[in-house]
N, C-alpha and C positions, 0 to 999 in steps of 0.2 A: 605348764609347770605342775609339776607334781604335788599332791597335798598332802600333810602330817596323817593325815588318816588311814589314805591311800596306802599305809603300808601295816596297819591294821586287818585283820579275818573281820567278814563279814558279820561275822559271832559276838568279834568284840565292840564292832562298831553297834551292833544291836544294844550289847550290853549295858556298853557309854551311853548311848542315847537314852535308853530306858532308867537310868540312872540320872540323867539331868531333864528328861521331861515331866515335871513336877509343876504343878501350881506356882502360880510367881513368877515363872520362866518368861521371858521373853523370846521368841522364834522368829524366823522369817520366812517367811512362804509364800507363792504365790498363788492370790485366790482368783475365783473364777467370778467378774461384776456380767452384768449386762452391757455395758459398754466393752468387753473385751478384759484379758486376764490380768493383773497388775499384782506387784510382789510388795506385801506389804508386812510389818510387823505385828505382833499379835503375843498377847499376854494370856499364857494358858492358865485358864481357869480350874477346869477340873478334866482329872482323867479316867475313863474306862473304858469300855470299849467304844465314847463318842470322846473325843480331846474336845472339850468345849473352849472356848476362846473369846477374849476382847478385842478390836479391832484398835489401833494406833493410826490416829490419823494426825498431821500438818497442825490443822486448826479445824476448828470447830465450824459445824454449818452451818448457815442464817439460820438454816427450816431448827435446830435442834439447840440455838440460840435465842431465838423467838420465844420457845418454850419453857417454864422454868422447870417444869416436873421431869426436863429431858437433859438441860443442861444441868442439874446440878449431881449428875452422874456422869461428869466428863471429868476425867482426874488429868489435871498434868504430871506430865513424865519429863523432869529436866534432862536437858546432856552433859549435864556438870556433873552428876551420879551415873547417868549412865551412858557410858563412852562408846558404845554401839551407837546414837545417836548423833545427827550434825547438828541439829537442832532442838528444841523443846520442843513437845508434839503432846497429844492429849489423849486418854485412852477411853474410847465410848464404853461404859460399864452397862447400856441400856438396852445391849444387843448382844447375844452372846452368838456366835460364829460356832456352830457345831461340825467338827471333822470325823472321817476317820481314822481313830488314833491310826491303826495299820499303813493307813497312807502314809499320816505326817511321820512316823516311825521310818518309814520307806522313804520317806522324801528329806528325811534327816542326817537316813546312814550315807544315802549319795553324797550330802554336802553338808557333814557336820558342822560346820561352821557358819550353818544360819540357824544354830540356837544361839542366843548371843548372853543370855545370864539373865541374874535374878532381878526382878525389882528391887529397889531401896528399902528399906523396910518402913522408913516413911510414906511411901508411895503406896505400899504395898495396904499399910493400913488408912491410907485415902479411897482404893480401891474396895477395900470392905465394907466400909464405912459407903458408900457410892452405891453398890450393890444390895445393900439395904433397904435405900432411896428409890431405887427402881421401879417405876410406878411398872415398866412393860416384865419385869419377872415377876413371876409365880410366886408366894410365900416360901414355899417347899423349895423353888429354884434357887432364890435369895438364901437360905439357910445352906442349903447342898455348897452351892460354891462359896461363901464366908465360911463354911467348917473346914475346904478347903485347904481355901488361902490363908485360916491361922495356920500360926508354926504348930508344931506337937508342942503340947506342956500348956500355950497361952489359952 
């Protein structure tokens, strides 16, 4: 079956996507684990030439629940705001997932339809607030992606 985009120039689907791949986005993609490649969602943090990224997982680890300096940078992400999801899932703020934008730009136009939207702006400011907390970023890292993920003006 044919997709909405599908009838799009390559040019404009570049264009779309680089217009909706912003801080706060929610994507899907599949990343490459050690156990084999599995397509997960991911909340991009910052972009330039790395798309830096949060990882959305089910639920939370033992190993990163055990810990409090690890868990209290787990932000929930309801499905009741956001309708991409079947479930409530939780977004590791304590590991940021570095891409190449050019890839996930490349791996967008194929199938635009695994950017799936913004976070809540609830959420959104749980995620900052989270990345703050981060005992495994950098000062400098922590500040880079919270200036981010404000809006312009805030």
């Amino acid at each position: 079956m044919a997709k909405l985009g599908d009838a799009f120039s390559d040019d404009e689907r570049r264009k779309s996507v680089a217009r909706r791949l912003l801080p706060g986005t929610v994507i899907y993609l599949e990343l490459k684990f050690p156990e084999g490649p599995r397509s997960k969602y991911l909340v991009v943090a910052h972009v330039d030439d790395e798309c830096c990224t949060f990882i959305v997982n089910s639920k939370i680890s033992r190993f990163i629940e055990t810990h409090a300096t690890l868990s209290v940078c787990q932000v929930r992400i309801d499905a009741a705001r956001h309708a991409f999801l079947d479930h409530n899932s939780f977004i590791a703020c304590h590991e940021v997932w570095r891409l190449s934008t050019v890839g996930v730009v490349g791996e967008l136009i194929a199938d635009m339809s695994r950017v799936k939207g913004p976070l809540h702006q609830d959420v959104l400011n749980e995620v900052i607030a989270a990345v703050k907390r981060a005992p495994t970023l950098s000062p400098a890292e922590q500040t880079r992606i919270a200036d981010s993920l404000r809006a312009p003006g805030d």
